[in-house]
C-alpha positions as a printed Julia matrix, in Angstrom:
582×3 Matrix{Float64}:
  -19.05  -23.6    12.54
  -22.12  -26.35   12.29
  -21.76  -27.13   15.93
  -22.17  -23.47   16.45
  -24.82  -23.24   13.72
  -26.91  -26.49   15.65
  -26.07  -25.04   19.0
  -27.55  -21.63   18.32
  -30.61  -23.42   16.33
  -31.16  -25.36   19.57
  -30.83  -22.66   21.9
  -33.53  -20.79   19.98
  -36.02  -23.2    19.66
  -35.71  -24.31   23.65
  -36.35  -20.29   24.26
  -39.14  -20.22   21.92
  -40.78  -23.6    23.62
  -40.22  -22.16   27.32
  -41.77  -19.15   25.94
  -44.89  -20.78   24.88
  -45.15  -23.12   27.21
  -45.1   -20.06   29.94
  -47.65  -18.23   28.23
  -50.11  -21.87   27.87
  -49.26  -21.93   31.63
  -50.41  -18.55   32.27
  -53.37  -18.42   29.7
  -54.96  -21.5    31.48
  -54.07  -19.85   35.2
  -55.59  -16.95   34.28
  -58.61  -19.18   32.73
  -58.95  -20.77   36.01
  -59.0   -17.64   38.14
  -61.37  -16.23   36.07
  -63.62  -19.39   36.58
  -63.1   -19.24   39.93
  -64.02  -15.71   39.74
  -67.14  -16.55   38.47
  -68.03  -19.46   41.02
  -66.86  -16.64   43.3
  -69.43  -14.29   41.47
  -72.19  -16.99   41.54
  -71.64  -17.49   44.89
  -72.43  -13.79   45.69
  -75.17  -13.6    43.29
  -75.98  -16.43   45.43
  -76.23  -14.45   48.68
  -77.75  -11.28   46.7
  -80.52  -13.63   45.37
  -81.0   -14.54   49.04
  -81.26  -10.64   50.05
  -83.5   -10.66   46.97
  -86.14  -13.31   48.56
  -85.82  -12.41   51.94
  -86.64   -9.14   51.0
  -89.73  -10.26   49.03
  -91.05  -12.52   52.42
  -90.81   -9.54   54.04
  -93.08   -7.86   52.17
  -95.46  -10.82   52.03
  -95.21  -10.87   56.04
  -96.06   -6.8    56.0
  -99.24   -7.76   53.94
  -99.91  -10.32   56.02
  -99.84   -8.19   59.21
 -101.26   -5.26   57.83
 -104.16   -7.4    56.84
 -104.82   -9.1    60.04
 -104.51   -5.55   61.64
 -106.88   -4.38   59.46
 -109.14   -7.51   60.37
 -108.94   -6.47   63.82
 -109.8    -3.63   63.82
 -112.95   -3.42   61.93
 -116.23   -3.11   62.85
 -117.73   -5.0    59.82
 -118.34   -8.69   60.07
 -118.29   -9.29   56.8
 -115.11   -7.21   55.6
 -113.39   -8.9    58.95
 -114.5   -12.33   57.6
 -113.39  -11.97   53.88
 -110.1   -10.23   54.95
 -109.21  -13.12   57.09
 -110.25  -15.51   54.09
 -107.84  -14.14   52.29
 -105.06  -14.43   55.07
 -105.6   -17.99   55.49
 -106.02  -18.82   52.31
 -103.34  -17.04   50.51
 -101.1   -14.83   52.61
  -99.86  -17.34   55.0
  -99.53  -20.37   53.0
  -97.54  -18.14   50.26
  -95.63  -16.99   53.36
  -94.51  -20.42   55.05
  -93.48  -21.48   51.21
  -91.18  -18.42   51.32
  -89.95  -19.33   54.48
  -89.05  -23.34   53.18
  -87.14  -21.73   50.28
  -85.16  -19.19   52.63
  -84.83  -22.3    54.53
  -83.13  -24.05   51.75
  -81.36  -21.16   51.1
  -79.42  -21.22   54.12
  -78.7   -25.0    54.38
  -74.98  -24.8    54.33
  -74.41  -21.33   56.7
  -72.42  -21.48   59.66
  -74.37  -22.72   62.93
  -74.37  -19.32   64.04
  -76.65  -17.98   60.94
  -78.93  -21.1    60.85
  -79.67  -20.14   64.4
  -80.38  -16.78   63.64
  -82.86  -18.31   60.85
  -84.4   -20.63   63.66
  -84.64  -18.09   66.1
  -86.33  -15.24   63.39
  -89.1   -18.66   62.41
  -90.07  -19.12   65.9
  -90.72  -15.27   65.93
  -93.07  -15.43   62.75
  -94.76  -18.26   63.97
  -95.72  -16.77   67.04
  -97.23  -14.01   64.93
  -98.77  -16.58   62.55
 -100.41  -18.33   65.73
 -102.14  -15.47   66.53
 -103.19  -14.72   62.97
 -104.64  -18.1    62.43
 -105.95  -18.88   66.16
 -110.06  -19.76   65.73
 -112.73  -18.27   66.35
 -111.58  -14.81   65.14
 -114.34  -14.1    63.19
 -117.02  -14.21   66.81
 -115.1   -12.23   68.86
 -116.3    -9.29   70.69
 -115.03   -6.15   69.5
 -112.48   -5.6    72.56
 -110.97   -8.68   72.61
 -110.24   -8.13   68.69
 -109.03   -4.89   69.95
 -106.73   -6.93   72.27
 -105.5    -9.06   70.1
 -104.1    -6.5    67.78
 -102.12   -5.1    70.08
 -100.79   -8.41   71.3
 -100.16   -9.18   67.1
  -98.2    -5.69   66.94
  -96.3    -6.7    69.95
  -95.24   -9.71   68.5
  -94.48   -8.7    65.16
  -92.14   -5.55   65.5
  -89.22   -8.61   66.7
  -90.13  -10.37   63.33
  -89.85   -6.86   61.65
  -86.47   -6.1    62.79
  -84.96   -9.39   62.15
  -86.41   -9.3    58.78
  -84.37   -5.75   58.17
  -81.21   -7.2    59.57
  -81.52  -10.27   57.16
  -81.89   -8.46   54.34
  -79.19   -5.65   55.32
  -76.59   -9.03   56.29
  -77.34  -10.93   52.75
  -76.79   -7.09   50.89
  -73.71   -6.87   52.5
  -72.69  -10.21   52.39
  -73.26  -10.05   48.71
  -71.07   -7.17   48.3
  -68.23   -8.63   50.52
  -68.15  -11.76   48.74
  -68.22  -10.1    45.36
  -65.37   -7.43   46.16
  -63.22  -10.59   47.55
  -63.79  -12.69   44.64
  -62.81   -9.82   42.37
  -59.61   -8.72   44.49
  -58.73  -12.66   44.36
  -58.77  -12.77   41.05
  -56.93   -9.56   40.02
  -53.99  -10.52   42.64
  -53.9   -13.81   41.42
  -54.36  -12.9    37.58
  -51.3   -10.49   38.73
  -48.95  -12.4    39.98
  -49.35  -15.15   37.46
  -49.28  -12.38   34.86
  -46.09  -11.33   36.65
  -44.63  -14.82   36.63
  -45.06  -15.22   33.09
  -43.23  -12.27   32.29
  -40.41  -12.9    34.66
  -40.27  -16.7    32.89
  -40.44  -15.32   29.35
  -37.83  -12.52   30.49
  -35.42  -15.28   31.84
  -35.48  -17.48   29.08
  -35.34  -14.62   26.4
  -32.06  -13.88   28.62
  -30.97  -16.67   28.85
  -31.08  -16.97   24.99
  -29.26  -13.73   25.06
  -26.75  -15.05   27.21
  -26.4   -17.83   24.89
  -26.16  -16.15   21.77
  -23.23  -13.38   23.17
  -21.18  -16.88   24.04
  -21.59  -17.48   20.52
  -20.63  -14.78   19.04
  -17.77  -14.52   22.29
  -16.83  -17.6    20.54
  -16.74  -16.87   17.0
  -14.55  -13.97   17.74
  -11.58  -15.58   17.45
  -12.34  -17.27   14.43
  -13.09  -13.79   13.12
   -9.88  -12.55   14.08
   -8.3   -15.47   12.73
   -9.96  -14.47    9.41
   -9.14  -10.73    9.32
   -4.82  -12.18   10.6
   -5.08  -14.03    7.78
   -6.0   -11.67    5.34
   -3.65   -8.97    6.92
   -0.65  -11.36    6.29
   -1.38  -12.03    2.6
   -0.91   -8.02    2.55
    2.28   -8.02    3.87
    4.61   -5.7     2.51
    8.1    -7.89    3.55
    8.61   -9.84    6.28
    9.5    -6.79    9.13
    5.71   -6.02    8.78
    4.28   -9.31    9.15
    6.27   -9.7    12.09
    4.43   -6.78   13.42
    0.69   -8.14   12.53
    2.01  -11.23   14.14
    2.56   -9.41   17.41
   -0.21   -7.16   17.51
   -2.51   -9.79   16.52
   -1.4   -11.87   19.36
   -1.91   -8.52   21.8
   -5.11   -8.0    20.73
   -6.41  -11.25   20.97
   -4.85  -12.06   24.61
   -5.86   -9.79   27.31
   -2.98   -8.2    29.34
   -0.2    -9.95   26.71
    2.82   -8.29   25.64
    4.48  -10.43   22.43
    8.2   -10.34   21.01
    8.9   -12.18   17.48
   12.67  -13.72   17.79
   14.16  -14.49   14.75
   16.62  -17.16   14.3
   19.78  -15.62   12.45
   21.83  -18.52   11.08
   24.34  -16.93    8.83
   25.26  -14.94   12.39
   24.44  -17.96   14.84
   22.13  -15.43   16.43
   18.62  -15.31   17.83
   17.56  -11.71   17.54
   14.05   -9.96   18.2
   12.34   -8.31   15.1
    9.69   -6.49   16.72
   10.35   -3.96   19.93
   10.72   -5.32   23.39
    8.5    -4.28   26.2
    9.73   -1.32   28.44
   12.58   -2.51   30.82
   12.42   -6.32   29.62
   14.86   -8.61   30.67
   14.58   -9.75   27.41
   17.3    -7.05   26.26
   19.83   -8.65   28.55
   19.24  -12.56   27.7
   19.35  -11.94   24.08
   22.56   -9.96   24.08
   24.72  -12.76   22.17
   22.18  -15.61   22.8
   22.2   -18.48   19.99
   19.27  -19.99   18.71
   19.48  -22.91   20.84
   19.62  -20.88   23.85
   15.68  -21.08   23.2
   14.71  -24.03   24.19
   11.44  -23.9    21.53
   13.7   -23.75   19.15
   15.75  -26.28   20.37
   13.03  -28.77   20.68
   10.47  -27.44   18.24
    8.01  -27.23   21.05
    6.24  -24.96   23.22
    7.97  -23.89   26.22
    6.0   -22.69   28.79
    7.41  -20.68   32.28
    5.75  -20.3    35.01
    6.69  -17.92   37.99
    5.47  -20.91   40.33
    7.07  -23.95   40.37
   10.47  -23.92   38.28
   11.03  -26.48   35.52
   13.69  -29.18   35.39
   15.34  -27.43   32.27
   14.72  -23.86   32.02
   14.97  -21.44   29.26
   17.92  -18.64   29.57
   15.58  -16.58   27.6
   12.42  -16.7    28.73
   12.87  -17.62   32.81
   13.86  -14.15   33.63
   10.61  -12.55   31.79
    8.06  -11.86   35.03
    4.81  -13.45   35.19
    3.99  -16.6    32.94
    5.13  -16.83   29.77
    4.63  -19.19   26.14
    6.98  -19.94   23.94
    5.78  -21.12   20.52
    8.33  -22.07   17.55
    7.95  -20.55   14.28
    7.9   -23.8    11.85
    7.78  -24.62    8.35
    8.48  -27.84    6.46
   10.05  -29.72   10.1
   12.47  -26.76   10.25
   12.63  -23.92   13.0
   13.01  -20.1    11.69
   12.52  -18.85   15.22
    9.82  -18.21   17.94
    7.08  -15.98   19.57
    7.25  -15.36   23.18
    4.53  -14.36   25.09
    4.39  -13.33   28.54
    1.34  -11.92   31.07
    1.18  -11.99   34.68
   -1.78  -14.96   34.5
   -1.02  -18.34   32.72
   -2.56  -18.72   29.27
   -6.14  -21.57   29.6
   -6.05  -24.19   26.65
   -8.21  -22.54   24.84
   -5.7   -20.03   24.6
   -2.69  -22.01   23.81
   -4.4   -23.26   20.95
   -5.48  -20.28   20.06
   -1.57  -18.93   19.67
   -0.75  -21.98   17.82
   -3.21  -21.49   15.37
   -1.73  -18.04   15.39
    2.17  -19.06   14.62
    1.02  -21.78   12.72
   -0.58  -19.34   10.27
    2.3   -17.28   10.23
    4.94  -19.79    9.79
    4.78  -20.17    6.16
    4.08  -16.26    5.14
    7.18  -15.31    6.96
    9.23  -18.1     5.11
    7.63  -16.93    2.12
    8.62  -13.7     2.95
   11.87  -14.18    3.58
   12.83  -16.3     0.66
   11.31  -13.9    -1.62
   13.5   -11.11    0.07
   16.34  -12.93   -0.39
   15.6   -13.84   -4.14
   15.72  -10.21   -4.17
   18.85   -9.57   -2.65
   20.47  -12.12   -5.11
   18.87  -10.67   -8.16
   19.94   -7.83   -7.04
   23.63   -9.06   -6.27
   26.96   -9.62   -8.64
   27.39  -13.26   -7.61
   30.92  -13.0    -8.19
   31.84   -9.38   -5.77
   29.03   -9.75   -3.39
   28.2    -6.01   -4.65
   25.08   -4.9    -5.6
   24.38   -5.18   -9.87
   24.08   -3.08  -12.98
   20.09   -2.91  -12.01
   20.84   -2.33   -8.06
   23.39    0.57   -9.45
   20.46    1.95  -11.44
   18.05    2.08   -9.03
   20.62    3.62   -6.34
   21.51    5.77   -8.68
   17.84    7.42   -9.77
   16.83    6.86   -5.62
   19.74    8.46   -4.1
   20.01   11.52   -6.57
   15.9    11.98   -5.81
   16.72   11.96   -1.78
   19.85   14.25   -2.71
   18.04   16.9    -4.91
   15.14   16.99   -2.58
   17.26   17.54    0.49
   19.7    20.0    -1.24
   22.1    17.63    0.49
   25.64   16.71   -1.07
   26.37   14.05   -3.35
   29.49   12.54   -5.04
   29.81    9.74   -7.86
   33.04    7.62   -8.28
   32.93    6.04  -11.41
   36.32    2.77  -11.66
   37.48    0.64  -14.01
   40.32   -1.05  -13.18
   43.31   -0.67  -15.66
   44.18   -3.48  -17.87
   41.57   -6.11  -16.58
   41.77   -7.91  -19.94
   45.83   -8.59  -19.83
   44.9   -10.14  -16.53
   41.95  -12.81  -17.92
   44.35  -12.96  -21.41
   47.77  -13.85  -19.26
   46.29  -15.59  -16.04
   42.86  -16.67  -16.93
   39.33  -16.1   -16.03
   39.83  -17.22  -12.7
   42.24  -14.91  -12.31
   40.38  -12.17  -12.81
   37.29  -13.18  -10.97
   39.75  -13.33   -8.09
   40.61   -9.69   -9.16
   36.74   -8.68   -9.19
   36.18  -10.29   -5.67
   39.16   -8.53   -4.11
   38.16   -5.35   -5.42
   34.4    -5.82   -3.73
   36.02   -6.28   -0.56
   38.39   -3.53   -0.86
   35.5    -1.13   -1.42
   33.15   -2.6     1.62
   36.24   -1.97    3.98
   37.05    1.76    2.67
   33.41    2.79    2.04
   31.05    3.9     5.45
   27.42    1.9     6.08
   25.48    4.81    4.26
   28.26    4.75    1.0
   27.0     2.24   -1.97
   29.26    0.58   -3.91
   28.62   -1.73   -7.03
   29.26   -3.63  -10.2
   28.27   -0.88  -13.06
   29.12   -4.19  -15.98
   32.7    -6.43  -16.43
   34.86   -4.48  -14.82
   33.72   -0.89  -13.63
   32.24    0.36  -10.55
   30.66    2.7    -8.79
   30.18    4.47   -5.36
   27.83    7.04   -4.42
   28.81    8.68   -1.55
   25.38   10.87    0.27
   26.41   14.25    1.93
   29.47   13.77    0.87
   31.17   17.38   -0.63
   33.75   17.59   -3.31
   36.83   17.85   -1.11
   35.73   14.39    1.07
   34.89   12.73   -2.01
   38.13   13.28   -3.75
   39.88   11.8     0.0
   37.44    9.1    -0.53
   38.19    8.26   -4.49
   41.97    8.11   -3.16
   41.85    5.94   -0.53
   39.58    3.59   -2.69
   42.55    3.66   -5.22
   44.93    3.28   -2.73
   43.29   -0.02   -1.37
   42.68   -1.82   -4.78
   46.43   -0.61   -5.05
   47.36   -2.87   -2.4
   45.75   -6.05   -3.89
   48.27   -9.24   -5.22
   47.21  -12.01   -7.17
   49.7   -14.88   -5.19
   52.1   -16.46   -7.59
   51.81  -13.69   -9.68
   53.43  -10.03  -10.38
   50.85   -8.16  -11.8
   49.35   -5.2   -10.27
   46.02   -4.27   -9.9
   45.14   -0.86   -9.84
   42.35    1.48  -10.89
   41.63    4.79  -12.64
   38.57    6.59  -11.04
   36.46    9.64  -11.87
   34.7    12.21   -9.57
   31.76   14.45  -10.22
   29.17   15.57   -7.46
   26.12   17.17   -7.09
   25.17   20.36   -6.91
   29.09   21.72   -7.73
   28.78   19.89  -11.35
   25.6    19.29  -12.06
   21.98   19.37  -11.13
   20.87   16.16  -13.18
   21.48   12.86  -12.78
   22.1    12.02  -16.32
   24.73   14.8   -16.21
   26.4    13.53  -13.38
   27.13   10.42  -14.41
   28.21   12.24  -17.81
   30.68   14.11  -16.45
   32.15   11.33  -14.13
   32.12    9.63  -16.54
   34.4    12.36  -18.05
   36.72   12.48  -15.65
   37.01    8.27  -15.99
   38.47    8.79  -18.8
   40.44   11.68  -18.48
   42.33    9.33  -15.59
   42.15    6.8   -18.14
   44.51    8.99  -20.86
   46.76   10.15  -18.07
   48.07    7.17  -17.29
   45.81    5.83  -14.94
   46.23    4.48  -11.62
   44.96    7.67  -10.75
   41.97   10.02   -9.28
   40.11   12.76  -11.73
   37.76   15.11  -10.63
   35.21   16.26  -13.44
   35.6    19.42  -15.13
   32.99   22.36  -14.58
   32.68   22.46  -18.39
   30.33   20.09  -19.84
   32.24   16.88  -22.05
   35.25   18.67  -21.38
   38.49   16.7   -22.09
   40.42   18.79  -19.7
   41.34   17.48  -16.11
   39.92   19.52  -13.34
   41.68   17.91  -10.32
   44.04   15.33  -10.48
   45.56   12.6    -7.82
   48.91   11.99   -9.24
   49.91    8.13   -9.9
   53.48    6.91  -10.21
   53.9     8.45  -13.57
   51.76   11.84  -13.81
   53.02   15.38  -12.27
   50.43   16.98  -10.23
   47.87   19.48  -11.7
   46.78   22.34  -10.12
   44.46   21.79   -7.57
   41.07   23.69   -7.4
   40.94   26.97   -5.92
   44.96   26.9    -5.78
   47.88   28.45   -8.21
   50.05   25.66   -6.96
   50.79   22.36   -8.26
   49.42   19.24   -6.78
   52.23   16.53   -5.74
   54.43   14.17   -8.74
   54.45   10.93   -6.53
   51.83    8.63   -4.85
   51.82    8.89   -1.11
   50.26   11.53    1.54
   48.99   14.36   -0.59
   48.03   17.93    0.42
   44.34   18.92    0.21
   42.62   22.01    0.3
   41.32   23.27    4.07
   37.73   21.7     3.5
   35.93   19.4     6.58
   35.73   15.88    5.34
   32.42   13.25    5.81
């Protein structure tokens, strides 16, 4: 859990680096476009600054003609004279400094613009030749007149080019500045973009990171919540089933079978269903728990559809796909196994993860188990194998509940064999604990799977016998006597017999307490009969009076319910009313 803690913790603070070192990367990108934005801005502030000046020389140069024109063209000495004073002494020198500075201006332009330049200075100084040729001031009015029109000719050239200068460096200017700001906006884009795209990848990639966390913790969640599950375990048939669906959930495409190694049978039997049309019905018909070879061994046994092993399991080879079989062990010993099967073999990581699995298990089954068989035993006569006074009580109150709530058919044989103290006072204790074990077994071969039968204290006992009407619980009363009847103590001469009473439920009574009342009733009505014998309980509450008796050797037969004629004298095969027996 550290290691996932640090890993985590790691993975965070790399994503949280790469996202601020993408962001310094972009911040000082987008700083340096935006400086070279503004170099790209100077630059056409540059050229506008040119348009600027070149547009302010022309103006000088339009003074400069319009003053020489106007020079020209006058008749008056004197305004000629101080109007061409003022063109040589300020118009054209101001002019040729303009013209240095666009000069400079235009230092590092292609050849083809300083050409232009050259070519557009050899114009003006053609005009400026004529504007500063002597001996302007004496001439005759027509050749002034001349010379004008010779200065317009030769200025209109300068003229134009000065327009197109100006209109290039405007345009220029504009160019420049539109590309400069496109630049940077693409630029600013795409690193914008890239930023995003990094900080998106490493915020997935912590994403990424963190679900394989969490992919990996799962198991150790579902580890947790097994474990907890087990400890609320309500006997060991359920915990094999949290055992096997824990198992299915936690392996994809995995279908799980808990075998259970039976060693008062010699049998290894599965506790939890089998998958539909597994062979696994046919290998464990009469398979022995080393016919698993994790049992056997104590290992895992693994199959594998591909190439066969040297020693194969008879249990698990004929399950399709690949298949894991894991022993269930606690303290060095082997209580059985968990196969699991899929059609892809199980990784490492999963084979330790069902280890960890059975592992866990292991000890709450054992646990299980022992305590259920504590409970049997407490809930056993040691000496007749039956169940106990407390087992009879419990049957008793459980059974009549099911009974009463079902409307269903009950009867109660109360026995007590006859004379069970002449036996212990003639042949001993162990005589008569042989007695008591022979009559357990006599009543577990008579009785059916759904009868109970069991030690009610010394030497009674009693059988409750579920849907079981009067008429088949008076057959089955007989042939218990018959079979006790029929047990010898060797060496001896002493019979063993017993006297039993019959009541049942809802023809005598609709209690439990008076149930057992009147069977108890009808005990010992048998009892002062002679005994040896079968008493049904009489309809009258406490009564004394037989109701129906099975004759022994010494008793005539009574009348029989619902009949005017007598019952049999003599043991042996005895007429019974036309009733369907259970």
């Amino acid at each position: 859990m550290n290691a996932m803690f640090a890993r985590a913790t790691t993975v965070l603070l790399i994503a949280l680096f790469g996202t601020f070192l993408v962001v310094v990367v972009a911040v000082i990108g987008i700083l340096g476009i935006r400086s070279a934005t503004y170099q790209g801005k100077v630059i056409a502030g540059g050229e506008l600054d040119t348009a600027v000046a070149t547009n302010q020389l022309a103006r000088e140069m339009d003074a400069a003609y319009a003053t020489a024109e106007g020079a020209l063209r006058t008749a008056d000495p004197a305004t000629r004279s101080r109007m061409l004073g003022t063109l040589d002494t300020s118009l054209l020198p101001g002019i040729d400094a303009q013209l240095f500075s666009l000069q400079q201006l235009h230092v590092g332009d292609p050849p083809a613009e300083l050409a232009d330049i050259a070519l557009f200075i050899r114009q003006w100084t053609a005009v400026r030749d004529l504007l500063s040729a002597p001996g302007l001031t004496a001439q005759p009015p027509a050749a002034l007149a001349a010379l004008a029109v010779r200065l317009t000719a030769a200025y209109q050239p300068v003229s134009a080019h000065l327009n197109r200068l100006i209109a290039k460096e405007l345009n220029d200017a504009r160019a420049d500045h539109a590309a400069a700001a496109a630049a940077a906006d693409r630029a600013t884009g795409i690193i914008l973009g890239a930023a995003a795209a990094g900080i998106g990848i490493a915020w997935l990639f912590l994403w990424y990171e963190f679900w394989s966390i969490r992919r990996s913790l799962q198991p150790g969640r579902d580890q947790a919540e097994f474990a907890d599950a087990l400890q609320l375990a309500n006997g060991e048939a359920e915990a094999h089933q949290l055992l096997r669906r824990h198992l299915e959930r936690s392996l994809p495409a995995t279908a799980a079978v808990v075998l259970n190694r039976n060693n008062s049978a010699d049998r290894l039997e599965a506790v939890t269903p089998l998958p539909p049309g597994s062979p696994l019905a046919q290998t464990l018909r009469g398979a022995e728990p080393r016919s698993c070879l994790a049992v056997r061994s104590g290992r895992t046994n693994t199959e594998n559809e591909g190439r066969p092993p040297l020693l194969s399991c008879s249990v698990c080879a004929p399950v399709p796909g690949a298949s894991s079989c894991v022993p269930l062990m606690v303290g060095g010993e082997v209580i059985g196994s968990v196969l699991l099967s899929r059609p892809a073999p199980y990784s490492e990581a999963e084979e330790q993860r069902i280890r960890e699995s059975v592992s866990q298990a292991a000890p709450v089954l054992a646990n299980l188990r022992n305590l259920a068989v504590a409970e049997i035993r407490a809930a056993t006569d040691g000496l007749t194998g039956l169940p106990n006074k407390r087992a009879v009580t419990d049957a008793l109150k459980r059974t009549f509940a099911q009974a009463a709530m079902t409307k269903a058919p009950l009867g109660l044989l109360l026995l007590d064999l006859d004379h069970f103290k002449q036996v212990n006072d003639q042949y001993g204790h162990a005589a008569g604990d042989q007695v008591l074990a022979s009559v357990g077994a006599a009543l577990r071969s008579v009785l059916r799977n759904r009868d109970f039968a069991g030690r009610n204290g010394g030497e009674e006992f009693a059988v409750l016998l579920p849907d079981t009407d009067i008429a088949a619980a008076l057959e089955t009363a007989e042939r218990v006597r018959a079979a006790i009847a029929e047990i010898t103590l060797p060496g001896t001469d002493v019979p063993v017999t017993v006297s039993v009473g019959v009541a049942g439920f809802p023809d005598h009574a609709n209690t439990l307490e008076r149930l057992e009342r009147l069977a108890d009733a009808a005990l010992y009505v048998a009892k002062r009969q002679g005994r040896n014998r079968v008493e049904l309980a009489s309809v009258e509450a406490g009564s004394d009076l037989p109701g129906s008796v099975l004759p022994g050797p010494d008793f005539p037969g009574p009348v029989l319910p619902g009949s005017d004629l007598p019952g049999p004298a003599v043991n042996g095969p005895i007429p019974r009313p036309s009733v369907p027996t259970a």
